[in-house]
N, C-alpha and C positions, 0 to 999 in steps of 0.2 A: 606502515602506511598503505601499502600495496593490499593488503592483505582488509582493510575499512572502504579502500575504495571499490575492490571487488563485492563485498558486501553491502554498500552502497548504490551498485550497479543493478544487482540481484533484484533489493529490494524496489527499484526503477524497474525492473524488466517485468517482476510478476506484478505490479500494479497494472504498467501498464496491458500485459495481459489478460489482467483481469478485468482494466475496461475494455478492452477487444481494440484497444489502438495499436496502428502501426507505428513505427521507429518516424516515418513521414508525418503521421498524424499527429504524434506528439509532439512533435518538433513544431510545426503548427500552430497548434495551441500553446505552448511554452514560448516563440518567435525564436525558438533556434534551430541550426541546422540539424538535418538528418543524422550526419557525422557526428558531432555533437551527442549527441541521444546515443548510437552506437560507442563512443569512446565510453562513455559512460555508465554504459551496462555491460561492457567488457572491464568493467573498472579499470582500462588504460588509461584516462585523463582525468583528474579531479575536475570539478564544474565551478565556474566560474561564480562567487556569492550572488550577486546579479540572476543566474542562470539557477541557482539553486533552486530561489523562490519563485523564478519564474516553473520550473519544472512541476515543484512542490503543488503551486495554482491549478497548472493543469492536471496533475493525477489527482489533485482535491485529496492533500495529505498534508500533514504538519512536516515542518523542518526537523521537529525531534524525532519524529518515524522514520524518516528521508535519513539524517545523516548517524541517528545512535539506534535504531529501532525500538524506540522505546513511544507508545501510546501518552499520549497529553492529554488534558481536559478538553481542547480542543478539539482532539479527534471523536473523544465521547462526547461532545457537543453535533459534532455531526452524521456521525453516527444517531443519537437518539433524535435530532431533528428529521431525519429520513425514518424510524418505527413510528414517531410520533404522527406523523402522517397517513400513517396507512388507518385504512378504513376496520373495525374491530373485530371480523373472521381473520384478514389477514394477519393482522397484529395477532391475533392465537396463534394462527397456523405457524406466523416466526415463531414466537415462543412454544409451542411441541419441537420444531426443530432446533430451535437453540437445546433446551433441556435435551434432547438426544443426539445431537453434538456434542454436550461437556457428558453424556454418560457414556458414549462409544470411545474420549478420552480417557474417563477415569479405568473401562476395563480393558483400555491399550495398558495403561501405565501399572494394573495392577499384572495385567500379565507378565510384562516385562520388568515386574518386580523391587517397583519403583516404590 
């Protein structure tokens, strides 16, 4: 258990650093305490169901990312509602870097001999 919840926390801590939020600011937007958000990226406190979805809202991720790390249709639903937007230079410009993100992947993994 210990060991899902810190995995749980992780996956809380780099979202929300990857929206550039603080432990305050998300707390914030989710309506819970700061402590809260901290127990929860230290994986010392499992989060409250209530607290789950409220988290889930504010980092704009599913529950099955949040609590198994596993991608849904719904996160590819949001995901491609934000490409689908972009104006058609930038939609290439993502696609050149997607395609050289899975090939800077593929010659990690052939290196390492996978």
């Amino acid at each position: 258990m210990d060991d899902l919840l810190k995995q749980i926390g992780n996956r809380i801590l780099n979202r929300r650093k990857q929206l550039r939020l603080t432990q305050e600011e998300l707390a914030e937007k989710a309506g819970i305490t700061p402590q809260t958000v901290s127990s929860a990226e230290l994986g010392k406190k499992a989060l409250r169901p209530e607290n789950i979805i409220r988290v889930c809202s504010a980092l704009d991720i599913s529950t099955d990312y949040l609590l198994l790390g596993e991608i849904n249709k719904g996160d590819h639903s949001v995901l491609l509602s934000k490409i689908s937007d972009l104006p058609p230079l930038q939609y290439r410009h993502l696609e050149d870097i997607i395609n050289s993100f899975i090939l800077a992947l593929n010659e990690r993994e052939a290196q390492s001999g996978k």
